[in-house]
N, C-alpha and C positions, 0 to 999 in steps of 0.2 A: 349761512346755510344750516350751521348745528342746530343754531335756535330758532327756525324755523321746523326743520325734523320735530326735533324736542317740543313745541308746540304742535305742530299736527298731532303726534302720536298722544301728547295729552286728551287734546280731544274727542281719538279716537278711543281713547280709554273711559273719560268719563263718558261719552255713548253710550259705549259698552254697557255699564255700571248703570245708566239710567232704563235705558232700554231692558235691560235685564230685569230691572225691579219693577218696569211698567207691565213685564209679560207674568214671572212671579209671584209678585208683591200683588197683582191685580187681576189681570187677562184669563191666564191659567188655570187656576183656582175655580173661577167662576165657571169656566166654560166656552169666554165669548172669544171674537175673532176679530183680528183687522186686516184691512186691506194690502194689497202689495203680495210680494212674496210670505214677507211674515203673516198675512193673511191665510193666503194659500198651504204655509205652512201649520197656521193652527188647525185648520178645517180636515187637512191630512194629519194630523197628529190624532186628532177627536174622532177619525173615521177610522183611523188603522192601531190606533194606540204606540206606531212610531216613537222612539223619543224625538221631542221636538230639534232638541241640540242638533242629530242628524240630519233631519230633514230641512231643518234650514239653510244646512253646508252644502248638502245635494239639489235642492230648485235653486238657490243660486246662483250655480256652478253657471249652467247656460250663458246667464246674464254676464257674467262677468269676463267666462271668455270673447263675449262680444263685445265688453267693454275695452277688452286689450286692443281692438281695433279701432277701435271709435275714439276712445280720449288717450292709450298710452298705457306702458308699462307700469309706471310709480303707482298711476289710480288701479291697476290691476293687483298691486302687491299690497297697498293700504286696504282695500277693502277686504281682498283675501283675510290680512290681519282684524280686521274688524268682526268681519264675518264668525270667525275661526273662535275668537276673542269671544262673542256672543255666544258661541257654543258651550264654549268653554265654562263661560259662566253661570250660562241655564246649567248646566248638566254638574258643576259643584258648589255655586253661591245658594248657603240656605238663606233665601230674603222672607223678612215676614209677612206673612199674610194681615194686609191693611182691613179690608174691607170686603162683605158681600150681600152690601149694598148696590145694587145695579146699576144707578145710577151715578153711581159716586165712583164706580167700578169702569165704567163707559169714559168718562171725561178724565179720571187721573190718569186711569191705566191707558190712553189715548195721547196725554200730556207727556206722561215719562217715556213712551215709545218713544212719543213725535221729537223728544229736548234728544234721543239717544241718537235718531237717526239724521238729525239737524247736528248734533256735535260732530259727527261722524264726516260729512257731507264737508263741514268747515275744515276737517283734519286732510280733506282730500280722497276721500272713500266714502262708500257709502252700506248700510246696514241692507238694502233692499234693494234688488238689482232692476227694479220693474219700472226704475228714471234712465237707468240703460237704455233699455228696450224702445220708454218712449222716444228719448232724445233719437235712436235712430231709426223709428217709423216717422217721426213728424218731419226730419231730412226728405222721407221718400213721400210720403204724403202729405204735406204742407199742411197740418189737422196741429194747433196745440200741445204742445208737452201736458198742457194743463187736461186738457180736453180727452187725450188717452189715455191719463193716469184715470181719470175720471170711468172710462169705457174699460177700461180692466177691472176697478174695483165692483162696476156696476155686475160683472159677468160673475166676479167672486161672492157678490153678496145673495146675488140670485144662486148661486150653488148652496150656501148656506140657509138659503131660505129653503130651498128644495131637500139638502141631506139632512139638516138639523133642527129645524125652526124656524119661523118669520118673526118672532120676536126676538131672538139669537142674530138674524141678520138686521133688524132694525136697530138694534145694540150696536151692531158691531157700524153700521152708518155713522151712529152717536162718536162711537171711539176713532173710526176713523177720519170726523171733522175735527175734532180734539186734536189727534194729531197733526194731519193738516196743516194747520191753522198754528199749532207748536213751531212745527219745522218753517211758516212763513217768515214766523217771527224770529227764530233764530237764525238764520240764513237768507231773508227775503225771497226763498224760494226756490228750489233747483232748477226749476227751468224758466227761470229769470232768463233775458241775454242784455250783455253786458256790452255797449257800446267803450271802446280803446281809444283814445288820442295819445300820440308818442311825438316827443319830440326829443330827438337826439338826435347829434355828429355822428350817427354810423346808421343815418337810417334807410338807405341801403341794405345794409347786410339785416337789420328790424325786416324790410319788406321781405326779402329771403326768409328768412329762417319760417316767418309768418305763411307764406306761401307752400316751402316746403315740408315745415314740420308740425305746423296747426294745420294746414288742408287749409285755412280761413283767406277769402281774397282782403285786399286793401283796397283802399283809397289814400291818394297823395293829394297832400294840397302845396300851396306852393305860398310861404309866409315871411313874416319877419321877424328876427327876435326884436324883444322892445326895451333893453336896457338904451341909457344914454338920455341924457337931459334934455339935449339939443337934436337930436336924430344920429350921434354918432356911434358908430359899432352896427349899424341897425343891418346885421349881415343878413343876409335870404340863407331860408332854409326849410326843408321837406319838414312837410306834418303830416305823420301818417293817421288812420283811422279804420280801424276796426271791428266786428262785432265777435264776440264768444258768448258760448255759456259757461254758466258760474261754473259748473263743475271744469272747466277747463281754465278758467284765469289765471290760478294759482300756475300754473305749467306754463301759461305765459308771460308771468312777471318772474318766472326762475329762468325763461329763456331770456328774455329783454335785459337781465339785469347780468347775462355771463358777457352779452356780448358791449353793453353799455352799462357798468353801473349808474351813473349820473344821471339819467335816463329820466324825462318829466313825463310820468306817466298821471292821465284823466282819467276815470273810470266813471260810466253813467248807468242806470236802469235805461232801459231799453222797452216799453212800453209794449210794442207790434212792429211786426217787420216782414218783409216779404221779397221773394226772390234773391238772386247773389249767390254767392257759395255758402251760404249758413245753413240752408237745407240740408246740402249732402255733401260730404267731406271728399274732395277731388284728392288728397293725397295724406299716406300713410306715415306713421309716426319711421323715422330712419331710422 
């Protein structure tokens, strides 16, 4: 349990530290903007002259107390820390100024977001609360995580084309597939969903806690273990299966593993999926 803490909060540090130098080091400087909240966030900082630090602590806020509903306390205090952590650092890291060249400006400063808000994501929080939001519209409207993040950025870049520029918002397209495309790779995606096979002696109390404390339904299958040369020992026993998303896994292998360590957990990419409880969460974290 320590060194898993201690790993999260690592990666929620180098985020920090990358993230920081892709808005810095790159974004900042030049003018441009990327999607998401941090989006939203630079487009309000270049129209109000806001410091940024602030304003990305306050459009957050929203998201994330909707996140304490949606996936849980812990993802609410990590990102909190992450969040806070980002501030922290725009507002005293002097990083240097790399480049202003545009396009060199577009794809790194897009890279170092995307690796910040991808470590972040792996730590258990997240830098941009606007995978909140999708994970629980595409609950209520069955549309994509991928396909909202997509219609929020589209909404943001069109502001930016209207307040700032249409070469400033075609930039900031550039920087936002860079990141993108970072975060897939470091994380294969936040709104991945993650197909569970469990097999454990308490699976039972596995279906409970799943039910009660993920909101997530089950499936039981009814198996056999397969030690024994000869078919002996071959006792019957429940195999459960489930699906999550990534941002919620980590909270189900800390639950699976208080009530079974021993626990054979399968974890898959989940490709498309439809209907079931995955939409919309029948029940609240206890």
């Amino acid at each position: 349990m320590v060194l898993r803490l201690i790993r999260d909060f690592a990666f929620i540090a180098f985020g920090i530290l990358s993230a920081g130098f892709g808005l810095k080091g790159f974004l900042l400087p030049n003018g441009f903007i990327d999607g998401g909240v941090t989006g939203i966030s630079l487009l309000a900082q270049a129209i109000t002259n806001y410091p940024l630090s602030i304003l990305i602590v306050v459009i957050n806020v929203p998201f994330i107390v909707l996140g304490y509903f949606q996936i849980g306390p812990s993802f609410v205090f990590k990102s909190m820390l992450a969040i806070i952590g980002l501030a922290v650092a725009l507002a005293l890291i002097e990083y240097p100024i790399i480049t202003s060249d545009k396009l060199l400006v577009a794809v790194f400063g897009g890279f170092f977001l995307g690796a910040g808000i991808g470590l972040s994501v792996r730590g258990g929080g997240v830098l941009d609360g606007t995978e909140v939001l999708a994970v629980y519209l595409g609950r209520l409207t069955g549309l994509t995580i991928g396909d909202l993040i997509l219609i929020f950025n589209v909404i943001i870049f069109s502001l930016g084309a209207w307040l700032l520029s249409i070469e400033t918002a075609l930039y900031a397209i550039l920087t936002y597939l860079a990141a993108s495309k970072t975060v897939d790779f470091i994380i294969e995606g936040v709104e991945e969903y993650i197909g569970v096979t469990i097999i454990s002696e308490f699976s039972e109390d596995i279906r409970i806690m799943i039910l009660e404390k993920m909101g997530r339904g089950v499936t039981i299958y009814n198996g056999k273990k397969g030690y024994g040369k000869r078919g002996e020992n071959l006792n019957g026993t429940d195999i459960i299966f489930s699906v999550v998303t990534r941002l919620e896994l980590t909270r189900m292998k800390t639950e699976i593993k208080k009530i079974d360590p021993n626990a054979f957990i399968v974890m898959n990419s989940v490709n498309d999926l439809k209907g079931g409880m995955i939409k919309k969460r029948h029940f609240k974290e206890q």
